[in-house]
C-alpha positions as CSV (number, residue, x, y, z in Angstrom):
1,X,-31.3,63.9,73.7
2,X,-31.9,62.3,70.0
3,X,-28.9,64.3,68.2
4,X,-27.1,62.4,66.5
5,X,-23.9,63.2,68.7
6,X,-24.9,60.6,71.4
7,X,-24.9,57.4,69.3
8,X,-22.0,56.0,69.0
9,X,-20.6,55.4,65.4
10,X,-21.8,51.6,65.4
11,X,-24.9,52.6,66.2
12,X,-25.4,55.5,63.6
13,X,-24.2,52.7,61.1
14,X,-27.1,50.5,62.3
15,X,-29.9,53.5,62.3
16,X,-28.4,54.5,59.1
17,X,-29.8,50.5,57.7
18,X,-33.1,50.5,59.6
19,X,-34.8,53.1,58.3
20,X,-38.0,51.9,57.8
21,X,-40.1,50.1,60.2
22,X,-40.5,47.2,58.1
23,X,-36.3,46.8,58.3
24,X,-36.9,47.6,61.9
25,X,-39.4,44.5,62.2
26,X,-37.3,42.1,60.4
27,X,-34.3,42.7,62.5
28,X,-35.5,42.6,65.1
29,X,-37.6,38.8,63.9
30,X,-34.0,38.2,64.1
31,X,-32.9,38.5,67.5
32,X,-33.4,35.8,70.4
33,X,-36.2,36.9,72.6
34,X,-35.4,38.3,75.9
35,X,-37.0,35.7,78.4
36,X,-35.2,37.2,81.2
37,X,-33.7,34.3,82.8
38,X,-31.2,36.0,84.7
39,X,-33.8,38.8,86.2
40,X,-36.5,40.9,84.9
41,X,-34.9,43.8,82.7
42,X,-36.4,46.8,81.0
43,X,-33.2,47.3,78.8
44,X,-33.5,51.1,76.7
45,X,-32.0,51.3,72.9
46,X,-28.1,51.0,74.3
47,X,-28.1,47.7,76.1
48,X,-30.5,46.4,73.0
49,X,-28.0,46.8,70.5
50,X,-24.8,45.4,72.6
51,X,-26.9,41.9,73.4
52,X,-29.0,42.2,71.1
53,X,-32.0,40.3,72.2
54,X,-35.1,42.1,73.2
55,X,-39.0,41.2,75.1
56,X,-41.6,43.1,73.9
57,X,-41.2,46.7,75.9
58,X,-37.7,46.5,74.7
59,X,-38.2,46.1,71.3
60,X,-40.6,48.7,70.9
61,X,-38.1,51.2,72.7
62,X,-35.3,49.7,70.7
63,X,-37.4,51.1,67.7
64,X,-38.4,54.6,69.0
65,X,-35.2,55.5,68.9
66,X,-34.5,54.3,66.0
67,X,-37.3,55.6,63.5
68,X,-37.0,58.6,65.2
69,X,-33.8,59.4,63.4
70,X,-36.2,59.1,60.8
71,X,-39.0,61.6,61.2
72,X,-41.5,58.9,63.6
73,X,-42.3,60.0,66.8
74,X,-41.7,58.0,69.3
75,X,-44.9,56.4,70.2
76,X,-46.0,53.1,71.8
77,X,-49.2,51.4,72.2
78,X,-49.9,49.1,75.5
79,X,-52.2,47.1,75.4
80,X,-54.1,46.0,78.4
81,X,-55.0,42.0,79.0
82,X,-57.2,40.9,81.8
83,X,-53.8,38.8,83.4
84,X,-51.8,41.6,83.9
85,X,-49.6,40.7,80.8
86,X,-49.7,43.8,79.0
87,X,-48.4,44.1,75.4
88,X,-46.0,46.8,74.1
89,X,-45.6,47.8,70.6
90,X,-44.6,51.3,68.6
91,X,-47.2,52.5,66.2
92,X,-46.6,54.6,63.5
93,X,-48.0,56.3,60.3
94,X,-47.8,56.3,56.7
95,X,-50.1,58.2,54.5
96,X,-52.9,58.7,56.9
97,X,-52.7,55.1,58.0
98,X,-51.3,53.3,61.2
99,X,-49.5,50.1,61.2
100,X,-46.6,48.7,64.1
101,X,-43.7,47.2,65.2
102,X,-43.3,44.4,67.8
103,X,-41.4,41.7,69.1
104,X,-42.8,39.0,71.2
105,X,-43.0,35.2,72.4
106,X,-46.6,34.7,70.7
107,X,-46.5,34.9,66.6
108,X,-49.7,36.9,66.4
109,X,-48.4,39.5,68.4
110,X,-45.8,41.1,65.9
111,X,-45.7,43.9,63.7
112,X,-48.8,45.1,61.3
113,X,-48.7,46.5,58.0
114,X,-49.5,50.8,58.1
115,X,-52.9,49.8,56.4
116,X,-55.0,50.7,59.5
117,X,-57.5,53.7,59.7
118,X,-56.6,54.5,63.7
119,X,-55.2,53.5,66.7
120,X,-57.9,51.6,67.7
121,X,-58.4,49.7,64.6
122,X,-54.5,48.6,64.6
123,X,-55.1,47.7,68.4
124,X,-58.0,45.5,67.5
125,X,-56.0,43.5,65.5
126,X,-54.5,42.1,67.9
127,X,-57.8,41.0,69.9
128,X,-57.9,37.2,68.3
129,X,-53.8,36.7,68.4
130,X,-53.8,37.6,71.8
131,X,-55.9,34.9,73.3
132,X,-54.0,32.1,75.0
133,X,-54.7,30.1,78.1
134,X,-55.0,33.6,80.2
135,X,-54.7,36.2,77.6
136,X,-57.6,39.0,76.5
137,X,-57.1,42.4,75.5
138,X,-59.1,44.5,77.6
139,X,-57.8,48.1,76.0
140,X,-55.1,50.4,74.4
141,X,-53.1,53.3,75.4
142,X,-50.9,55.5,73.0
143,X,-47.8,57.8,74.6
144,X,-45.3,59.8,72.8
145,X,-42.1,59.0,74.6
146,X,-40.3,62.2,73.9
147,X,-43.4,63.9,76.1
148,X,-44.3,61.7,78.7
149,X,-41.1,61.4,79.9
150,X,-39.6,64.8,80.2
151,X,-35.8,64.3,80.5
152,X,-35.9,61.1,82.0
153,X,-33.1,58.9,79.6
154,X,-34.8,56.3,78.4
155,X,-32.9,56.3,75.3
156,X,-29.4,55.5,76.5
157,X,-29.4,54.5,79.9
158,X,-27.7,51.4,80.9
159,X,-30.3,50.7,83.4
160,X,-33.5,49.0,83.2
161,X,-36.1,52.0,82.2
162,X,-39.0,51.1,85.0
163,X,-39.8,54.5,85.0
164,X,-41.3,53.7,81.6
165,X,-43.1,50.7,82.5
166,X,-44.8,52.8,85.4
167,X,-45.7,55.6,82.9
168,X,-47.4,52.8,80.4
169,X,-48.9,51.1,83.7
170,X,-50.7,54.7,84.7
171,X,-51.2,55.3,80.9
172,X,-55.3,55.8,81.1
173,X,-56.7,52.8,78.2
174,X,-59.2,52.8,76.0
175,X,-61.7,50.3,76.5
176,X,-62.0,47.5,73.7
177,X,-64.8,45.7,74.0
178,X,-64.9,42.4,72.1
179,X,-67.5,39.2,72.3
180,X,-67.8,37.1,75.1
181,X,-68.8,34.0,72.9
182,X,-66.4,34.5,70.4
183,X,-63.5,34.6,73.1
184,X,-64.0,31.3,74.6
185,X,-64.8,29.9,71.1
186,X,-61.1,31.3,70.3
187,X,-59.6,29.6,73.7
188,X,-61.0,26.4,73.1
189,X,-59.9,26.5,69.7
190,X,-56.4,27.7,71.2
191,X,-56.2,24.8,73.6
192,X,-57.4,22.4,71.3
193,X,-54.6,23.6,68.8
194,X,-52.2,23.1,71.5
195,X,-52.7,19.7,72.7
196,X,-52.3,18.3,69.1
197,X,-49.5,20.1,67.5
198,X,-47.2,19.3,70.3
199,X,-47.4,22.4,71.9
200,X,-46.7,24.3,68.7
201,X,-48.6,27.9,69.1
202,X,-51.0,28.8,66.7
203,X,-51.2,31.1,63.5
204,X,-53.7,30.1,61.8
205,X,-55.5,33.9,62.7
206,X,-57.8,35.5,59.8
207,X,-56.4,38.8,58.9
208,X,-52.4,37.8,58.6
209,X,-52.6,39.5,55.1
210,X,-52.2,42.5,57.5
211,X,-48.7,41.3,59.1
212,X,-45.4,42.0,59.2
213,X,-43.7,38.9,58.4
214,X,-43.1,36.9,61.9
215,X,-39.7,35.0,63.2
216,X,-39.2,31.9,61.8
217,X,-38.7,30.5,64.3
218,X,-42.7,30.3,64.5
219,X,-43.5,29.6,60.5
């Protein structure tokens, strides 16, 4: 199902420019963020490129596809909050180290630089980013797409892939623990931030020397 005999030329032409994740990232930093307005959606690589806007799960399938015209495998990471808004994001590796690829509506939750010794330690790294007025990560699961799925298309279809939203839902997680005190220290500085910059979310997070640069839309 990845040949190169299914894209259509378009499409080759834009794998052919992305082919790293960083150029992955930065187009997709580019693109409106899928809020979903007219219905929830779980849009594949196909539907992607013809609106091109994307939420998170989209973006990271958007760029399994594409990086794995490049040699990645196609592997995500969810990551688990305690309010049931889980994170999506492809991981990959260079030279024995993991970094990522993301879209989303919070700046700290974007891509991250392949200078991470595991999983785990890219996964954590998103811990202080990911607190909001509800937000926690609680843990991590990794899937290669190409496996977990079998045949199932979630490469080209034109329908929303919930069949890959189930599999990441059933995905067993890792558990990350992280402090108790230094989480609602983080959401009171959260909601503090908040109430006197307008509204403006944060990204004032130590360890942004580690980022992908974000959209600037939040810079």
């Amino acid at each position: 199902m990845n040949s190169r005999q299914h894209f259509t030329r378009a499409e080759r032409a834009l794998i052919a420019q992305l082919n790293t994740p960083a150029k992955v990232q930065r187009w997709l930093n580019a693109l409106p963020y899928n809020t979903e307005t007219d219905g929830e959606t779980q849009h594949s690589f196909r539907p992607v490129v013809k609106l091109r806007m994307a939420h998170c799960m989209e973006a990271a399938l958007f760029t399994a596809v594409v990086l794995e015209q490049h040699s990645f495998p196609p592997l995500v990471m969810s990551l688990e909050s305690q309010d049931w808004l889980d994170h999506v994001i492809f991981i990959y590796q260079v030279n024995g180290r993991w970094g990522s690829v993301a879209r989303s509506r919070d700046p700290g939750l974007h891509g991250r630089k392949p200078v991470f010794r595991s999983p785990r330690a890219l996964a954590r790294s998103y811990i202080e980013p990911y607190v909001d007025y509800t937000g926690r990560v609680e843990g991590f699961g990794v899937a290669n797409l190409a496996t977990a799925m079998g045949h199932y298309d979630w490469r080209f279809t034109e329908n929303s892939v919930w069949k890959v939203e189930q599999m990441l839902v059933d995905l067993p997680h890792q558990k990350l623990k992280s402090s108790t005190r230094r989480y609602r220290q983080l959401l009171k500085k959260y909601r503090a931030y908040r109430k006197v910059n307008n509204d403006r979310k944060p990204i004032y997070y130590r360890g942004r020397g580690k980022w992908e640069p974000i959209p600037k839309e939040f810079s």
